[in-house]
C-alpha angles and dihedrals in degrees: 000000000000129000114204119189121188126207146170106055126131149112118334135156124233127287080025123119136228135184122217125191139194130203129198130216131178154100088290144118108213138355119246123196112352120197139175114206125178143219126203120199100280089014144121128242109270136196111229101176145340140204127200127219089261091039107261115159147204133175143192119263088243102065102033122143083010119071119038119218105207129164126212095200088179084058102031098226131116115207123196118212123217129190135168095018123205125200087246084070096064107122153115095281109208134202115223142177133162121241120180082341095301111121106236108208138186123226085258129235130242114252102190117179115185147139 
């Protein structure tokens, strides 16, 4: 079992920036792919950015160029960077990573941009 925890969300104005993390418990070695994905009010879940276990990354169109997926595997946490924030970018903002094929997921945190 894995235990995910998001933090860092919150209220920020436009053009602002926030960094989320993500840290990791369990009975576990090591952590494989880690992910945030995002959901918006009427929208679907959406992945944001990934980063592999030699990371390796990948990002949506959308915030490319502006947020930054990184791992801390001595640590166990997973941050996600964002800068230059636009009001489309207000969500619940999840943690995610796969274990035996089972999607592991946090509570989320609320991302809110707004003037």
């Amino acid at each position: 079992q894995v235990h995910l925890e998001e933090s860092g969300g919150g209220l920020v104005q436009p053009g602002g920036s926030l960094r989320l993390s993500c840290a990791a418990s369990g009975s576990i070695f090591s952590i494989g792919t880690m992910a945030w994905y995002r959901q918006a009010p009427g929208q679907q879940r959406e992945l944001v950015a990934s980063i592999t276990s030699h990371s390796d990354t990948n990002y949506a169109d959308s915030v490319k160029g502006r947020f930054t997926i990184s791992r801390d595997d001595a640590r166990k946490t997973s941050d996600l960077q964002m800068n230059n924030l636009k009001v489309e970018d207000t969500a619940v903002y999840y943690c995610n990573t796969p274990l035996w094929g089972l999607q592991y997921w946090g509570r989320g945190t609320q991302v809110t941009v707004s003037s």
